[in-house]
C-alpha positions in Angstrom: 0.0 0.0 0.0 1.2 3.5 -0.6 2.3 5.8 2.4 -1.0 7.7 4.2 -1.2 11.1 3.9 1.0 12.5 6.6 0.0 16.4 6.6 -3.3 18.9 6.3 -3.5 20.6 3.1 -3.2 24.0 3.3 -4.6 26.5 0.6 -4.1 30.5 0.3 -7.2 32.5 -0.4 -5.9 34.2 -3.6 -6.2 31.6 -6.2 -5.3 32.6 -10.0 -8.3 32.2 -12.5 -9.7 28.6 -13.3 -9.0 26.3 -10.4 -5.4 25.6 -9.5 -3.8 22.0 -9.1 -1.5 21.4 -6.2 0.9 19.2 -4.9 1.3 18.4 -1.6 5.1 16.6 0.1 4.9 14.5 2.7 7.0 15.5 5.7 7.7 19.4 5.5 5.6 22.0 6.6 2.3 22.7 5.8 3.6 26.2 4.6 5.7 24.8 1.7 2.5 23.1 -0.4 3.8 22.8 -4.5 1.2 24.0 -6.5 0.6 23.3 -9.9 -1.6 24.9 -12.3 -2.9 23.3 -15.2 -4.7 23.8 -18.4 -7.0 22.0 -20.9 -6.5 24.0 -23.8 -9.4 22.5 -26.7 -7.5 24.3 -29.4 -6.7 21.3 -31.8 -10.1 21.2 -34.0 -9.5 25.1 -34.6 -6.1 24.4 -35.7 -6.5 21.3 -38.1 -9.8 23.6 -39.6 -7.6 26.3 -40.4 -5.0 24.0 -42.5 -8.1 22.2 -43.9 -9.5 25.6 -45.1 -6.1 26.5 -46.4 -6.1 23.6 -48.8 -9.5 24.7 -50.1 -8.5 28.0 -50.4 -10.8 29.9 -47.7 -9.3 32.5 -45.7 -9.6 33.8 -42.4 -10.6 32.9 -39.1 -12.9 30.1 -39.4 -15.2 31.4 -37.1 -15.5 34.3 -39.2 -16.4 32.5 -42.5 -20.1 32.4 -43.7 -22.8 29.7 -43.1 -22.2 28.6 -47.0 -18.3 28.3 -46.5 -18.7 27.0 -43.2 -20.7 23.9 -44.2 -17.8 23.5 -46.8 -15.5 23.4 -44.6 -17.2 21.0 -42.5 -17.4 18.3 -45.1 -14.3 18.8 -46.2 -12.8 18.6 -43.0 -15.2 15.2 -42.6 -14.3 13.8 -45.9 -10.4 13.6 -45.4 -9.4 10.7 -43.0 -6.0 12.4 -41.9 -8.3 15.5 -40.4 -11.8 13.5 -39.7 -9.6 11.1 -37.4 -8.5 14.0 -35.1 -11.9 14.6 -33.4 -14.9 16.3 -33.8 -14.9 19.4 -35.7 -16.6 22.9 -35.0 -15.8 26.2 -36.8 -16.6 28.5 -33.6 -13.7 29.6 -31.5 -13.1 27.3 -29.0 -12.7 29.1 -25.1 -9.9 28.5 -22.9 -10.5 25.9 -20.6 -9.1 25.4 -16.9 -9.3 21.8 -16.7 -9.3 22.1 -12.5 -6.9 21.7 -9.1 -4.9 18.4 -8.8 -3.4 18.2 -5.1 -0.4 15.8 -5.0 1.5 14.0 -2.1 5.0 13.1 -2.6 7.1 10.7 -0.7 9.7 12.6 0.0 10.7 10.2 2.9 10.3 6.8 0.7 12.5 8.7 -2.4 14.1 11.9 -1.6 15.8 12.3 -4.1 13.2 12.0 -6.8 10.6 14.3 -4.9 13.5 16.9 -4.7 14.1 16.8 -8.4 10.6 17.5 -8.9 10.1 20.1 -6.1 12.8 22.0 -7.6 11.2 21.6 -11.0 7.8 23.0 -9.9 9.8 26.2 -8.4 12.1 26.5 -11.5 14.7 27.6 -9.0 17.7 25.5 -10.2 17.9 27.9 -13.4 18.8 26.1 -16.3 20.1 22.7 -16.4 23.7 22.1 -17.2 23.1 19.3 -19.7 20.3 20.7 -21.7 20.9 25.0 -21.4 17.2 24.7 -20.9 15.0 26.2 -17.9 14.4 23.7 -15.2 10.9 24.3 -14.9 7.2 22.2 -15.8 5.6 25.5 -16.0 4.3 26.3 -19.8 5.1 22.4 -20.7 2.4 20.3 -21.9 1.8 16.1 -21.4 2.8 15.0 -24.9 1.6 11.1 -24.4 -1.4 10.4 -23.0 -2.6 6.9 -23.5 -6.2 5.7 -22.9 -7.2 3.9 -20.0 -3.3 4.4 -19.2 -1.5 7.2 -18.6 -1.0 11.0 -18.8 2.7 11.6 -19.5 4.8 14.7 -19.6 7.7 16.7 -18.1 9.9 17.2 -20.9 11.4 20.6 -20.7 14.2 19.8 -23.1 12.0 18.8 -26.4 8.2 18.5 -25.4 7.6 15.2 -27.5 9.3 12.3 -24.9 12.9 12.7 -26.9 14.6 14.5 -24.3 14.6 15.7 -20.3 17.2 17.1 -18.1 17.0 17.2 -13.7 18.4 19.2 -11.2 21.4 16.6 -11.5 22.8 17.4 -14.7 21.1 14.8 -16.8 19.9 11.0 -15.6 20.1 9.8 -12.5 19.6 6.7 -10.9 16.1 4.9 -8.8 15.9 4.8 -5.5 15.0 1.5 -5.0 11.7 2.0 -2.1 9.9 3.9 -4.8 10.6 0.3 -7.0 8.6 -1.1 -4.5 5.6 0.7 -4.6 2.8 -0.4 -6.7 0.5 1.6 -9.8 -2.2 0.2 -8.3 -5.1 2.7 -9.5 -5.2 6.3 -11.1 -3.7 9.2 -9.7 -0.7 7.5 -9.2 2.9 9.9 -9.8 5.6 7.9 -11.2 8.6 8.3 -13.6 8.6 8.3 -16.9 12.2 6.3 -18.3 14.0 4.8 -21.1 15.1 1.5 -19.1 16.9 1.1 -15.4 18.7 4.6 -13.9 17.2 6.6 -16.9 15.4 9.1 -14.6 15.7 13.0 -15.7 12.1 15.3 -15.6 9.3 13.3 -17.4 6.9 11.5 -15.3 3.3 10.1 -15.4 0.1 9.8 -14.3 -2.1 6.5 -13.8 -5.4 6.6 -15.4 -6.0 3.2 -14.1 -3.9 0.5 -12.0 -0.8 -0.7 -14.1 0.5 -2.9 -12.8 3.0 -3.5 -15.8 4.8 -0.7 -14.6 5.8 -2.0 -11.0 9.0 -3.0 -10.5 10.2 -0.4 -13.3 8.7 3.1 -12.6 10.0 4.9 -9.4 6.6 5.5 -7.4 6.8 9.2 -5.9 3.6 10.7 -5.1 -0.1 10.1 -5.5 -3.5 12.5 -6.3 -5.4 13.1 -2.8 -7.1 15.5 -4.9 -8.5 16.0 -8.5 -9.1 12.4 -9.7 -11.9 14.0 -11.7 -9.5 15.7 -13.7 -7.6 13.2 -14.6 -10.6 10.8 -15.6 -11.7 14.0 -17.7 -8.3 14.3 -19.3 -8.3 10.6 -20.4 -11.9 11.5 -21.6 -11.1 14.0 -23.3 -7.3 14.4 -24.9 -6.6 10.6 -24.2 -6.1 8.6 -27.6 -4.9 4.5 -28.0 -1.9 5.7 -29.6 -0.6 8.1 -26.6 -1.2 11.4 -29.1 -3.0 14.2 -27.4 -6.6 14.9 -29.2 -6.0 18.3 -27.0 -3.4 20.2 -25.6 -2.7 19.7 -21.6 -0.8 22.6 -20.5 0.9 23.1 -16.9 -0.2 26.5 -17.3 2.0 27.8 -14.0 3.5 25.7 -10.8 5.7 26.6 -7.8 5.7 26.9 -4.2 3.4 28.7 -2.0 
């Protein structure tokens, strides 16, 4: 079983707009809660539709166009496979969308190491990483693989696609083995992302569901205590079988409190 929660959450009154996702560690004081901001951003659709439009011609914002070119535009976006496979399609402007607050508990006492790596990421107060050049910060980077059913992946500050991550270490560093022995045994679970044994830099995932394919593999650090609904509304809504985002998923700001 994972470690209990071992401190009261503790929230500030001024919240930015949307609602705010946090992250809780286990074992400091209440006073140094990691919060974490982040975004659903349905922007695709209005994308693809533009380059669709292109093709055809139309210029312009589509939700600008006509009700004549914007019924040709809709089955033309419908008729080509490549497009039609990326969703629904609409040609009003899509709003920005807050997806919610996600509160997170990390075992800093089980894996102290991997909990400060990611503290430290959420502050963005290393600077920037001596093996990448590159800020050492989550904030403004989006989950690039999110996998049905399986699990919501991101953290790469180097190249934002999985090819590339950096830590507070100057590149990999190794597991600690007590977070080895904690299981994925539902959603909401925080573990790191890897490329095989020791391969440990900034990318890390969250459960959908239990999988247990990755015990044994993944360093276990932390778990949801709050926001589960977000996560089952991110698989609903920007999870794919492939891993490829139908959405965006933004962590729109993070850091201490």
């Amino acid at each position: 079983m994972l470690p209990p929660i071992r401190s009261p959450l503790r929230r500030t009154n001024e919240q930015p707009i949307g609602s705010p996702l946090w992250a809780r560690r286990s074992g400091i004081p209440p006073c140094a809660v990691c919060p974490i901001l982040v975004s659903i951003a349905i922007l695709i659709t209005n994308i693809s539709i533009c380059a669709v439009a292109a093709q055809y011609g139309l210029s312009g914002k589509p939700e600008e166009l006509d009700a004549d070119a914007a019924t040709l535009l809709r089955e033309a976006y419908s008729s080509d496979p490549t497009w039609a496979s990326k969703g629904e399609v609409s040609t009003a402007k899509p709003a920005p969308i807050r997806a919610g607050r996600i509160v997170l508990e990390l075992f800093d006492k089980e894996v102290p190491k991997t909990v400060e790596n990611f503290r430290c990421l959420l502050t963005g107060e290393k600077g920037l990483g001596k093996a990448s050049k590159k800020p050492l910060h989550y904030k403004g980077s989006k989950f690039h693989r999110i996998v049905r059913g399986f699990c919501c992946q991101g953290g790469d500050i180097v190249r934002g696609d999985g090819s590339g991550g950096d830590s507070i270490f100057g590149g990999q560093f190794n597991d600690e083995k007590p977070g080895l022995k904690l299981k994925h045994d539902g959603p909401g679970i925080l573990s790191m992302a890897n490329s095989g044994k020791n391969t440990n830099t900034s990318q890390f995932f969250f459960t959908l569901a239990a999988a247990p394919q990755c015990d044994g593999k993944h360093v276990v650090f932390g778990k949801v205590v709050e926001g589960l609904d977000i996560l089952a509304r991110i698989d609903s809504e920007a999870a794919s079988p492939d891993g490829s985002p139908r959405v965006d998923v933004t962590i729109a700001d993070c850091g201490t409190c």
